[in-house]
SEFIZA-3560 file (N, C-alpha, C; in Angstrom, 3 decimals):
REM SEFIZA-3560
<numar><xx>0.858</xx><yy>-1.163</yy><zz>0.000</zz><atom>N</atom></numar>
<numar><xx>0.000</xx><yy>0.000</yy><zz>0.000</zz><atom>CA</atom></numar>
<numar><xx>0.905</xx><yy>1.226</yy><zz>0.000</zz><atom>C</atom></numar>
<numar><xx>0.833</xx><yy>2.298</yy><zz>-0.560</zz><atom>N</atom></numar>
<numar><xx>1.552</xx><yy>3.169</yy><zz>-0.896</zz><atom>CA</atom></numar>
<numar><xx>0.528</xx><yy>4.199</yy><zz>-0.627</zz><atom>C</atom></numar>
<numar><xx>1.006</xx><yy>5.235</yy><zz>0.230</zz><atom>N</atom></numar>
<numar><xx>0.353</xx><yy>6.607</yy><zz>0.994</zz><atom>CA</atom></numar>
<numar><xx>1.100</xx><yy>7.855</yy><zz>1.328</zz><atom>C</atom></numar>
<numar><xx>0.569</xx><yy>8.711</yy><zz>1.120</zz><atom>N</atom></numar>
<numar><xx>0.954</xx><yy>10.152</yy><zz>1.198</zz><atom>CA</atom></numar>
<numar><xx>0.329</xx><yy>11.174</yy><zz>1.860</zz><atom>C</atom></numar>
<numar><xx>0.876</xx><yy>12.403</yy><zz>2.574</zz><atom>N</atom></numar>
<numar><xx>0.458</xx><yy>13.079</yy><zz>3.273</zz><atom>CA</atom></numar>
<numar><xx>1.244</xx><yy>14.119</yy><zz>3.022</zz><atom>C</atom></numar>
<numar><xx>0.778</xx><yy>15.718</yy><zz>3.462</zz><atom>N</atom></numar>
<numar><xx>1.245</xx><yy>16.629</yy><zz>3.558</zz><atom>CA</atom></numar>
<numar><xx>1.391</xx><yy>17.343</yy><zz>4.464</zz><atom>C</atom></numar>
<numar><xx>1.914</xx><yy>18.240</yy><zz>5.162</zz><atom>N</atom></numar>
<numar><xx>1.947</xx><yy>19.354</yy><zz>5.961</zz><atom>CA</atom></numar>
<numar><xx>2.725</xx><yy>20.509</yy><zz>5.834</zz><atom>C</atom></numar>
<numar><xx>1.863</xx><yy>21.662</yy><zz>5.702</zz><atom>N</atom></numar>
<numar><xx>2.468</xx><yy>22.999</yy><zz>5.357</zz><atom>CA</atom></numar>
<numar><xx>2.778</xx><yy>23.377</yy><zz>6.676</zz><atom>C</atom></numar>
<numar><xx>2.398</xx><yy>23.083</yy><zz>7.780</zz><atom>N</atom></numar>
<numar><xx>3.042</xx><yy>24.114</yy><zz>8.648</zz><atom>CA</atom></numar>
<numar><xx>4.002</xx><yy>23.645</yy><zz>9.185</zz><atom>C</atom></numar>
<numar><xx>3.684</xx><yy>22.049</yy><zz>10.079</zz><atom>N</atom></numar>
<numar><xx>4.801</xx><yy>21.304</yy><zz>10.414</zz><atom>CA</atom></numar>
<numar><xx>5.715</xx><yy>19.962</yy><zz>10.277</zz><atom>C</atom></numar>
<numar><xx>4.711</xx><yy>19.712</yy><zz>8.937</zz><atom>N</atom></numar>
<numar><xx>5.678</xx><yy>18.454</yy><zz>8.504</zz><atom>CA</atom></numar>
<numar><xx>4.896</xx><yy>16.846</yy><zz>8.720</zz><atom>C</atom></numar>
<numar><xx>5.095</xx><yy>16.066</yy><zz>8.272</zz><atom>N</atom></numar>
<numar><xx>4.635</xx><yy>14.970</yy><zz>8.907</zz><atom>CA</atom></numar>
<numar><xx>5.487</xx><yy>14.193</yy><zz>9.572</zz><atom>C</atom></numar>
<numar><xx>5.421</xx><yy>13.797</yy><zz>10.568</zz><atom>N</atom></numar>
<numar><xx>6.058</xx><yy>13.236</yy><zz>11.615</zz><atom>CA</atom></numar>
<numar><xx>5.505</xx><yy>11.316</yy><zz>11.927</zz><atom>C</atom></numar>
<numar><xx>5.092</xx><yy>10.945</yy><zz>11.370</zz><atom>N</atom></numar>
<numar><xx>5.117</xx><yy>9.675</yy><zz>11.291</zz><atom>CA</atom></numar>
<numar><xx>3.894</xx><yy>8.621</yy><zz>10.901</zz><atom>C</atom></numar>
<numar><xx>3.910</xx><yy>7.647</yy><zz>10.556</zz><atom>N</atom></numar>
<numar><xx>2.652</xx><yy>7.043</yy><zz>9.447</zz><atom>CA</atom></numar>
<numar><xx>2.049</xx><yy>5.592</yy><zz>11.036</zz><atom>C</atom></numar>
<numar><xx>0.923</xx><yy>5.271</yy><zz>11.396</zz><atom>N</atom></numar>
<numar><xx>0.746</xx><yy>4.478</yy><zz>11.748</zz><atom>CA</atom></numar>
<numar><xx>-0.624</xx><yy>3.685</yy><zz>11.006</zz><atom>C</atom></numar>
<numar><xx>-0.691</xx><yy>2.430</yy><zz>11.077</zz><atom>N</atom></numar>
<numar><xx>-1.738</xx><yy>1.541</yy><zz>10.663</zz><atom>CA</atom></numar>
<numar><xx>-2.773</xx><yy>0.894</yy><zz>11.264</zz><atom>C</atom></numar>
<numar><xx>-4.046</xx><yy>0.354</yy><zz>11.072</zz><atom>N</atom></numar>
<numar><xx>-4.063</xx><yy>-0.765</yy><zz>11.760</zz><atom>CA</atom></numar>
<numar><xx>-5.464</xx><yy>-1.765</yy><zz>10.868</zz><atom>C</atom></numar>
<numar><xx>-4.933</xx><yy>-2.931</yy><zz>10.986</zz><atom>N</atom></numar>
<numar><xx>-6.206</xx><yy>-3.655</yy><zz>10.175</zz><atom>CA</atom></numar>
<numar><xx>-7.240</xx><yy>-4.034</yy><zz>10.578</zz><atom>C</atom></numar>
<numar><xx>-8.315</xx><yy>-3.684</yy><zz>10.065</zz><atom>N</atom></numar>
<numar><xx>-9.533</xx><yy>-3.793</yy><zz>10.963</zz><atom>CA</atom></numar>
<numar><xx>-9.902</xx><yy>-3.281</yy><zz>12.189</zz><atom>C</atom></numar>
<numar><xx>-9.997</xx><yy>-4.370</yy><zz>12.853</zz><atom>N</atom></numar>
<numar><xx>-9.957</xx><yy>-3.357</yy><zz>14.719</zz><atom>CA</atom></numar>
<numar><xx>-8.833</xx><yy>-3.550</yy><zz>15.377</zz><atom>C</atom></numar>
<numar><xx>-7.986</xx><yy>-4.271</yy><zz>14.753</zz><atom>N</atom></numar>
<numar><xx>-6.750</xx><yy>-4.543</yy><zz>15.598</zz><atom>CA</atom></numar>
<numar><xx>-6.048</xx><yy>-3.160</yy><zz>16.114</zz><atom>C</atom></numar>
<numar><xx>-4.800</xx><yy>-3.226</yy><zz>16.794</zz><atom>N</atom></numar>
<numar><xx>-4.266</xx><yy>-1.898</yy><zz>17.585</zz><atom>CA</atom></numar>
<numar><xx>-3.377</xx><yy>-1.409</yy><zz>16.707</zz><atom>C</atom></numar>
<numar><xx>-3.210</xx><yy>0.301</yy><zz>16.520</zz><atom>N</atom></numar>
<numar><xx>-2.439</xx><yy>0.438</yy><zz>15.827</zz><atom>CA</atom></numar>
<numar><xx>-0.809</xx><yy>0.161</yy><zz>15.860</zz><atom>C</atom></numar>
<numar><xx>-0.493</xx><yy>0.670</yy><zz>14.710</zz><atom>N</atom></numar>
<numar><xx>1.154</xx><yy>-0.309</yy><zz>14.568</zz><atom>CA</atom></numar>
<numar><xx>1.813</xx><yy>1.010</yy><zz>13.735</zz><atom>C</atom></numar>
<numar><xx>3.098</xx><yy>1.353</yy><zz>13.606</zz><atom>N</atom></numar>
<numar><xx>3.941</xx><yy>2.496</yy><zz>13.421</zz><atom>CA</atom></numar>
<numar><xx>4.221</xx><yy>1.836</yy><zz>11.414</zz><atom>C</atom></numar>
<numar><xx>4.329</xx><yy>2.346</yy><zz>10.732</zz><atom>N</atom></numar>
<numar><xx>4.218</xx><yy>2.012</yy><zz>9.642</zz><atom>CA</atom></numar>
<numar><xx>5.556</xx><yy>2.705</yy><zz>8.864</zz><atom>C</atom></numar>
<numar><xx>6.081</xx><yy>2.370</yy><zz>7.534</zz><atom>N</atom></numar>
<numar><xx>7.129</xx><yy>2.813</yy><zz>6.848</zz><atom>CA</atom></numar>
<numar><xx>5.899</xx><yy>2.965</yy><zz>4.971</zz><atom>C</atom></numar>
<numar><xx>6.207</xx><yy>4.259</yy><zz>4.340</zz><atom>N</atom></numar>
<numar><xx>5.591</xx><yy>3.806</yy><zz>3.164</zz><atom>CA</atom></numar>
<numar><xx>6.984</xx><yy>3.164</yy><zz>2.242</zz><atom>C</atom></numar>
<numar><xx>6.079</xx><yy>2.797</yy><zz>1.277</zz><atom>N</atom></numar>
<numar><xx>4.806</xx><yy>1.925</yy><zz>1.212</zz><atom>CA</atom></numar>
<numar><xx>5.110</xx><yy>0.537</yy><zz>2.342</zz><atom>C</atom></numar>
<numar><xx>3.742</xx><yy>0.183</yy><zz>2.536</zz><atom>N</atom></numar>
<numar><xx>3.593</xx><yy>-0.672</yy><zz>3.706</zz><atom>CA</atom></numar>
<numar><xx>3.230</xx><yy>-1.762</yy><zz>2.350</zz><atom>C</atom></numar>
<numar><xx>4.213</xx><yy>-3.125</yy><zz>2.677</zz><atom>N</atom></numar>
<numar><xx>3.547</xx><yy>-4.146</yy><zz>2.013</zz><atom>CA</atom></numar>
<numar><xx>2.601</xx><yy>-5.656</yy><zz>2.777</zz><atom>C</atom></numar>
<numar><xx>1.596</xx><yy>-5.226</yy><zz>2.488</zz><atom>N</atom></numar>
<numar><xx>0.485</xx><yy>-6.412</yy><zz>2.769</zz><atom>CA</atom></numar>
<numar><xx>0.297</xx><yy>-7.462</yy><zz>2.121</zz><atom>C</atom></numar>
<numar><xx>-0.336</xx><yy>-8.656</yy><zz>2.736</zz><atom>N</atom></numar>
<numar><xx>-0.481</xx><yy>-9.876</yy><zz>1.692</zz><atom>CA</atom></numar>
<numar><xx>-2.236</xx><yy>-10.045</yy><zz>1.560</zz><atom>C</atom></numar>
<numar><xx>-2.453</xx><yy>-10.447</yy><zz>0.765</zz><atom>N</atom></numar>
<numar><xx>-3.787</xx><yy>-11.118</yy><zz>0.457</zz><atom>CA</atom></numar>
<numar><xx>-4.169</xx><yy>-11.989</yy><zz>1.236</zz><atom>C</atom></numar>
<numar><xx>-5.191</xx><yy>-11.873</yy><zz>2.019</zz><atom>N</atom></numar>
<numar><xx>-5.943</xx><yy>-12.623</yy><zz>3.046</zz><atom>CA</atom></numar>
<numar><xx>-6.843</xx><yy>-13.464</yy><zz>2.353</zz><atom>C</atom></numar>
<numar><xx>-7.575</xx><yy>-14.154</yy><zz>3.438</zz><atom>N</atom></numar>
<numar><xx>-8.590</xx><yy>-15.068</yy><zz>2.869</zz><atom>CA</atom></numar>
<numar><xx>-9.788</xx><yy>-14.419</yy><zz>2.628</zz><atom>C</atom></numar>
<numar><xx>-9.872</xx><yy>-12.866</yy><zz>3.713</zz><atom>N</atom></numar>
<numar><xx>-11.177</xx><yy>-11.958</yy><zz>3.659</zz><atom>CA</atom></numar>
<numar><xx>-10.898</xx><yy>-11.252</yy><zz>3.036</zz><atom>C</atom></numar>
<numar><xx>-11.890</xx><yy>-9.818</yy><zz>3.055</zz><atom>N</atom></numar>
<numar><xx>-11.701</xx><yy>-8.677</yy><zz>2.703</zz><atom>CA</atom></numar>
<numar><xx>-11.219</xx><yy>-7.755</yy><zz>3.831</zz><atom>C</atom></numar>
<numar><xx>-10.797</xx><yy>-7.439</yy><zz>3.978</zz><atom>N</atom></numar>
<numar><xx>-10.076</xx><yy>-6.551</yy><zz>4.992</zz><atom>CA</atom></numar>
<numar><xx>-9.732</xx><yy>-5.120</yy><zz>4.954</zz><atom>C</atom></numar>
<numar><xx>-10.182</xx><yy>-4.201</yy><zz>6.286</zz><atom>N</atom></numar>
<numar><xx>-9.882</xx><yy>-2.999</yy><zz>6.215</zz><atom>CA</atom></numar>
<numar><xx>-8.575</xx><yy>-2.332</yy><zz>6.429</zz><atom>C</atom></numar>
<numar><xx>-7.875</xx><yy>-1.325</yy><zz>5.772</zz><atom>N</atom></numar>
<numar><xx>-6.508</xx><yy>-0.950</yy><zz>6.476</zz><atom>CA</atom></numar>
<numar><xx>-6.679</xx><yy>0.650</yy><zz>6.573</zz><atom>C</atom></numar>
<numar><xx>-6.127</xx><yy>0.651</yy><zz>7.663</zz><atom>N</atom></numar>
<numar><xx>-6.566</xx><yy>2.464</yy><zz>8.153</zz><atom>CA</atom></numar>
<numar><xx>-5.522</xx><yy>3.041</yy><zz>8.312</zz><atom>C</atom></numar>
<numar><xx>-4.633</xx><yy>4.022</yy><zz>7.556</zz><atom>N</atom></numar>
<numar><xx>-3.614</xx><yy>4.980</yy><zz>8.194</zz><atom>CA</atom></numar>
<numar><xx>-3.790</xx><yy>6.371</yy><zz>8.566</zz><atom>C</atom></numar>
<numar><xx>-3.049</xx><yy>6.444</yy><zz>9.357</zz><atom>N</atom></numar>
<numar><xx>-3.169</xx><yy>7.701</yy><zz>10.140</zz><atom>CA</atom></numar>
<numar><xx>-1.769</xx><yy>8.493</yy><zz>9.654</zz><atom>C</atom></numar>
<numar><xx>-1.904</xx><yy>9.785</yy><zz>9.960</zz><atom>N</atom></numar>
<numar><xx>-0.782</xx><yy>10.564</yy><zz>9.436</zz><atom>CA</atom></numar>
<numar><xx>-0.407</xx><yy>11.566</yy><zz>10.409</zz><atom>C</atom></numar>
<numar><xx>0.491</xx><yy>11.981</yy><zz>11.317</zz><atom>N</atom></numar>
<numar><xx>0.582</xx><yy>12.744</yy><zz>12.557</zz><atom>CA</atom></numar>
<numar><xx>1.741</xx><yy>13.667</yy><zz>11.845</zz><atom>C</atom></numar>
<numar><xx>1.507</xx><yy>14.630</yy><zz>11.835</zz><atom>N</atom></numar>
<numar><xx>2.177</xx><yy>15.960</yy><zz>11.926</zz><atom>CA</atom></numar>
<numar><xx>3.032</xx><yy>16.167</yy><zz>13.230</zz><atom>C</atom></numar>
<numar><xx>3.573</xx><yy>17.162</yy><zz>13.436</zz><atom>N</atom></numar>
<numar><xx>4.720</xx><yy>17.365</yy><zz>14.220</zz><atom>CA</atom></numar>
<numar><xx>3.756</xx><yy>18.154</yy><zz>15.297</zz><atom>C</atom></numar>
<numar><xx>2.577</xx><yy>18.845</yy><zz>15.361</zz><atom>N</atom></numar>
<numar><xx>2.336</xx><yy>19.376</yy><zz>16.192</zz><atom>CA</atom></numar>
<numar><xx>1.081</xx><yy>18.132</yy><zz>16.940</zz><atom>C</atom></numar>
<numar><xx>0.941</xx><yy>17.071</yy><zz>16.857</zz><atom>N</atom></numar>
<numar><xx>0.017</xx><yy>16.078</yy><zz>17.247</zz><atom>CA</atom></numar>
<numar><xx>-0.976</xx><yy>16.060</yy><zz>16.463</zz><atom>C</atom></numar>
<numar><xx>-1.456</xx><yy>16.430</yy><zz>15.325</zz><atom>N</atom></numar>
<numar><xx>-2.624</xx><yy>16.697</yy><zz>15.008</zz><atom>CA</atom></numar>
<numar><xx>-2.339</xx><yy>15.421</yy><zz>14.059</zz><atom>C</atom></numar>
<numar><xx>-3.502</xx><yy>14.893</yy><zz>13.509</zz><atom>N</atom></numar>
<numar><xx>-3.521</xx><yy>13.385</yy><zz>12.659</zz><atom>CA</atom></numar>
<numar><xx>-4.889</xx><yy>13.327</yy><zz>11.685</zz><atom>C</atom></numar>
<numar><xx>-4.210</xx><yy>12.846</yy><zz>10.495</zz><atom>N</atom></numar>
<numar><xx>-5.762</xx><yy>12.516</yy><zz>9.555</zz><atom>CA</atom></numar>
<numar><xx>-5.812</xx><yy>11.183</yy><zz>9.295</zz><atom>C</atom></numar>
<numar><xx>-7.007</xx><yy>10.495</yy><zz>9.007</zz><atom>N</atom></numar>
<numar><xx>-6.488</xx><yy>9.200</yy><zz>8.719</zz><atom>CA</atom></numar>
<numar><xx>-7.365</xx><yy>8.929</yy><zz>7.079</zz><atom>C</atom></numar>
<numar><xx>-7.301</xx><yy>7.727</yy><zz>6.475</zz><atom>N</atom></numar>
<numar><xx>-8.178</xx><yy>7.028</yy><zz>5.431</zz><atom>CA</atom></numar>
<numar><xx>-7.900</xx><yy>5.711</yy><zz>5.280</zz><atom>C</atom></numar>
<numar><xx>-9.038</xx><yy>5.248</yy><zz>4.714</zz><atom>N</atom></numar>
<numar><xx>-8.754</xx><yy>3.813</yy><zz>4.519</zz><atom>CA</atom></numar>
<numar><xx>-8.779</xx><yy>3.378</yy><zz>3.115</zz><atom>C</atom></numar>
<numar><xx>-8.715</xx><yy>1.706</yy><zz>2.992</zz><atom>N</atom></numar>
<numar><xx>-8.713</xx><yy>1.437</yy><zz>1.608</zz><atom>CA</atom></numar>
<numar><xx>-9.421</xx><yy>-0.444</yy><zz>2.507</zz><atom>C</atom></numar>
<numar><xx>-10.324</xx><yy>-0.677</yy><zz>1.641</zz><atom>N</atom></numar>
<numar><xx>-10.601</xx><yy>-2.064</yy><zz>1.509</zz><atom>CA</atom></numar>
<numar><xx>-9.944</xx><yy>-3.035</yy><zz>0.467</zz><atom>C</atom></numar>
<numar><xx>-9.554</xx><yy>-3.959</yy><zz>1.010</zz><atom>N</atom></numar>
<numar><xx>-8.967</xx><yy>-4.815</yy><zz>0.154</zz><atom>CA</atom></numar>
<numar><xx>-9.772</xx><yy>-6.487</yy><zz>0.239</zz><atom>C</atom></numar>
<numar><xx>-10.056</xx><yy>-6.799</yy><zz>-0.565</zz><atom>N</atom></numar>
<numar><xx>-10.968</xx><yy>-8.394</yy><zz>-1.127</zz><atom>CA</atom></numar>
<numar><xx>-9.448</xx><yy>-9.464</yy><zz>-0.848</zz><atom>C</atom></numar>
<numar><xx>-10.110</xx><yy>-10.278</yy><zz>-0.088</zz><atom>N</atom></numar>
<numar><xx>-8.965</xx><yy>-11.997</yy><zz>0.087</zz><atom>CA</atom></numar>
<numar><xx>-9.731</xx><yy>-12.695</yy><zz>-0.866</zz><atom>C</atom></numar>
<numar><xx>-8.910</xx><yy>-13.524</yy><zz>-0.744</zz><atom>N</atom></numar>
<numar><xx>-9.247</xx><yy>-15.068</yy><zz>-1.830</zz><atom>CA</atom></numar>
<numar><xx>-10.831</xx><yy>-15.445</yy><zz>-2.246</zz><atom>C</atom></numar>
<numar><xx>-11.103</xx><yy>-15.364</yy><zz>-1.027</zz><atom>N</atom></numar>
<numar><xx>-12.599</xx><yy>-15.812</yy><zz>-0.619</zz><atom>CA</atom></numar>
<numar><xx>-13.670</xx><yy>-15.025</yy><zz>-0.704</zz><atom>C</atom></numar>
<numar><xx>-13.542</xx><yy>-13.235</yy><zz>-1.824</zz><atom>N</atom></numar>
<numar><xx>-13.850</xx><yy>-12.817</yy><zz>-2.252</zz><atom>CA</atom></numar>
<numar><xx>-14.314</xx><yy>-12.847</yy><zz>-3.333</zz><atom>C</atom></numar>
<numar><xx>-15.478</xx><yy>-12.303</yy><zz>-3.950</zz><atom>N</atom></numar>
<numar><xx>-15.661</xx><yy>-12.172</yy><zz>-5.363</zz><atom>CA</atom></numar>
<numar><xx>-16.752</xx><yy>-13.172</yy><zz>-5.631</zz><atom>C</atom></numar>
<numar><xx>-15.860</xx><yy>-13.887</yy><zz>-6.568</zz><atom>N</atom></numar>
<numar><xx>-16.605</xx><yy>-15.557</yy><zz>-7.613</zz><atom>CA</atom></numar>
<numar><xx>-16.109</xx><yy>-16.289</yy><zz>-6.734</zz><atom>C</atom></numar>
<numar><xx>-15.114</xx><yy>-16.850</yy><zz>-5.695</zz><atom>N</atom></numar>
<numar><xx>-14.645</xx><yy>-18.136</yy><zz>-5.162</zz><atom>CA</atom></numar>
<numar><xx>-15.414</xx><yy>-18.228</yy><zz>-4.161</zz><atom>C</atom></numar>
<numar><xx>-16.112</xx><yy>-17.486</yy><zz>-3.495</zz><atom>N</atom></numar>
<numar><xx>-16.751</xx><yy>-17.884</yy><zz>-2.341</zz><atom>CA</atom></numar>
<numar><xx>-18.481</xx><yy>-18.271</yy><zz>-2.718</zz><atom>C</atom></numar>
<numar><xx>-18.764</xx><yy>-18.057</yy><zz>-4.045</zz><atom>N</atom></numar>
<numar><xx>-20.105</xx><yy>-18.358</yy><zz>-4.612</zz><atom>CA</atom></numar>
<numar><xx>-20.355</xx><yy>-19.877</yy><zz>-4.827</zz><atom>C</atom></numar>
<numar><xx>-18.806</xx><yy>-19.933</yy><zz>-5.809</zz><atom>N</atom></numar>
<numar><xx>-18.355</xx><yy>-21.308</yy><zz>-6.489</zz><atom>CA</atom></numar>
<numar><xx>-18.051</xx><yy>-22.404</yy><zz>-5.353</zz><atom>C</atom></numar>
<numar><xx>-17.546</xx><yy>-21.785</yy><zz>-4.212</zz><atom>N</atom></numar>
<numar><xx>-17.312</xx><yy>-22.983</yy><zz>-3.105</zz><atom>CA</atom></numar>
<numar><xx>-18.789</xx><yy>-23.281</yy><zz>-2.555</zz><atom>C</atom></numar>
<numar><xx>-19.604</xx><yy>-22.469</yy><zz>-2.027</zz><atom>N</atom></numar>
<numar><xx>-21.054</xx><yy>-22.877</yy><zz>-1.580</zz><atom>CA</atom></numar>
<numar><xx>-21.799</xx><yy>-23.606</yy><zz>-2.591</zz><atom>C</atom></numar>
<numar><xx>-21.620</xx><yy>-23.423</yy><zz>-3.617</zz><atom>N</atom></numar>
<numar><xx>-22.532</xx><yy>-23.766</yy><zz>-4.517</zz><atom>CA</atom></numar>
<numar><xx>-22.107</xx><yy>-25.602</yy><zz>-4.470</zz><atom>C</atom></numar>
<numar><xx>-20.673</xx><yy>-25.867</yy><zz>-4.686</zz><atom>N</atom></numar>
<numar><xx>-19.840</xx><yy>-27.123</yy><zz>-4.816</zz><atom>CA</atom></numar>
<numar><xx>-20.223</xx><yy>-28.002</yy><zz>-3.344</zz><atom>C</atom></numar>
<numar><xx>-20.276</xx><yy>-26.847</yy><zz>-2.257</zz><atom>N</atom></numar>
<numar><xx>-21.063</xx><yy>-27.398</yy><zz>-1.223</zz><atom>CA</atom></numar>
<numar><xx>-22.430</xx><yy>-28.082</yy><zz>-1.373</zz><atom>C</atom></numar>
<numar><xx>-23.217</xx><yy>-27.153</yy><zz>-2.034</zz><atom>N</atom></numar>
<numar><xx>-24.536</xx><yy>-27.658</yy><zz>-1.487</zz><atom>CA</atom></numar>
<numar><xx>-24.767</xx><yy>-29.189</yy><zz>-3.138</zz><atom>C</atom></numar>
<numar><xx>-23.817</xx><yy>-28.682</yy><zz>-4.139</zz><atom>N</atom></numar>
<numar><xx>-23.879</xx><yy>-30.131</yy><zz>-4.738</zz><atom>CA</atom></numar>
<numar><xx>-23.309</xx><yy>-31.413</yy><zz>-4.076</zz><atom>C</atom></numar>
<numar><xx>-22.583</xx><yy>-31.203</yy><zz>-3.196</zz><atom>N</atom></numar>
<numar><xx>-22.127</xx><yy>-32.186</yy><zz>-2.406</zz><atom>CA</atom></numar>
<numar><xx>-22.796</xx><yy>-32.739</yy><zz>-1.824</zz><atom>C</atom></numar>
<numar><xx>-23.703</xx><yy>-32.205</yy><zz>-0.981</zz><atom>N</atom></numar>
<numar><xx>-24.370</xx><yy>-32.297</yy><zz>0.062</zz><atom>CA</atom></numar>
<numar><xx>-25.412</xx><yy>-33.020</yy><zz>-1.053</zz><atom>C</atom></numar>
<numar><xx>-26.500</xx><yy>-32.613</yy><zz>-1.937</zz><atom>N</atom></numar>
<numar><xx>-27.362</xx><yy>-33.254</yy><zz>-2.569</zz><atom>CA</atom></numar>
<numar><xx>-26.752</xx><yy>-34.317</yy><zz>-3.134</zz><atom>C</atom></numar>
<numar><xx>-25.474</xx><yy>-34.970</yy><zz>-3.745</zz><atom>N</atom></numar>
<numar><xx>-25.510</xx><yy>-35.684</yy><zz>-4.024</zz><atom>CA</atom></numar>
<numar><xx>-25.651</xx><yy>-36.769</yy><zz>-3.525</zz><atom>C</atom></numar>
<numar><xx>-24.252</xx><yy>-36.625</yy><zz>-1.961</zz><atom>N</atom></numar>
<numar><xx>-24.652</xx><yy>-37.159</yy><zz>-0.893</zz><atom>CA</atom></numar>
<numar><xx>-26.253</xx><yy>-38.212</yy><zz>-0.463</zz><atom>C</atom></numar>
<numar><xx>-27.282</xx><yy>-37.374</yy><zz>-0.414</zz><atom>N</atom></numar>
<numar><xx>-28.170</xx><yy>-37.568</yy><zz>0.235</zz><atom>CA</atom></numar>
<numar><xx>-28.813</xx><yy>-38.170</yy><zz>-1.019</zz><atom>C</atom></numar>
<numar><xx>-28.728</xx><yy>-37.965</yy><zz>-2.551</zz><atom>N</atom></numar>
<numar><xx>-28.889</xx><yy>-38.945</yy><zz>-3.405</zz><atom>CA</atom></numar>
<numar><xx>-28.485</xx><yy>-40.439</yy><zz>-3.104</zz><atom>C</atom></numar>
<numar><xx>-27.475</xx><yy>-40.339</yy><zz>-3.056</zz><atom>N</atom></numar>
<numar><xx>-26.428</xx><yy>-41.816</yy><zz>-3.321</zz><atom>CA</atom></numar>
<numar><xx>-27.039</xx><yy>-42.394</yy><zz>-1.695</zz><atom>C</atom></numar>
<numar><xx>-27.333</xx><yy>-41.997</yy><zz>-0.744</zz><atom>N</atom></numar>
<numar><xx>-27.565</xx><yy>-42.419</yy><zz>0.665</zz><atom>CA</atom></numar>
<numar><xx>-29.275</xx><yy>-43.055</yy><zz>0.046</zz><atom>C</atom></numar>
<numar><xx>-30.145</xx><yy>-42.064</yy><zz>-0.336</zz><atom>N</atom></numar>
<numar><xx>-31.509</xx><yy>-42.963</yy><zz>-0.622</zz><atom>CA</atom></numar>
<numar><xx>-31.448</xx><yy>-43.606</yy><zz>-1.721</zz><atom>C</atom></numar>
<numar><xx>-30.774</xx><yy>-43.814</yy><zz>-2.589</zz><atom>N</atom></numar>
<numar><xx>-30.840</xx><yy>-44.777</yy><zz>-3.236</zz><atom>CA</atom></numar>
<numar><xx>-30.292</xx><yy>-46.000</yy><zz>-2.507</zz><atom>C</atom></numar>
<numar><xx>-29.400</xx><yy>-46.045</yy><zz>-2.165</zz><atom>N</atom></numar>
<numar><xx>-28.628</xx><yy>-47.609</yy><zz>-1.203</zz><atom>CA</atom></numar>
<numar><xx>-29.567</xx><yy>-47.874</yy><zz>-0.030</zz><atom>C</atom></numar>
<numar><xx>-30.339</xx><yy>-46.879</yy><zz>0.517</zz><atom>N</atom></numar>
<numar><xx>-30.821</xx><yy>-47.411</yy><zz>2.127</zz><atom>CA</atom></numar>
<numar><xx>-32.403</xx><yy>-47.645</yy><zz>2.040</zz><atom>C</atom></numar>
//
């Protein structure tokens, strides 16, 4: 993730993060993240030299986003019916 900030009066004084609700964490840009299994939030904050701070976020989609998490339920519930096919036919 790659982020930017400005300050005209006193500068920016240091980048912190944090994903989701977790606690924040002191950050370097760009911050490199990996692809999760979720979608996940990442929040930075930007502190100026006099304490003052802005923050924004960006959402990012895991694996199990999109089409793969449709295609796995779906493979589920054919499972499951076939299952219960092949069971009344034999019993």
């Amino acid at each position: 993730i790659y982020f930017s900030a400005q300050d005209l009066d006193s500068g920016i004084k240091k980048y912190q993060m944090k994903i989701n609700n977790s606690s924040w964490f002191d950050v370097e840009n760009p911050q490199i993240v990996k692809k999760g299994l979720f979608k996940r939030t990442f929040t930075v904050r930007a502190f100026d030299y006099a304490g003052n701070f802005e923050e924004s976020y960006i959402q990012i989609n895991g694996y199990l986003s999109g089409i793969l998490l449709p295609i796995l339920l779906l493979l589920g519930i054919l499972g499951v019916w076939l299952f219960n096919l092949l069971k009344s036919k034999h019993g």
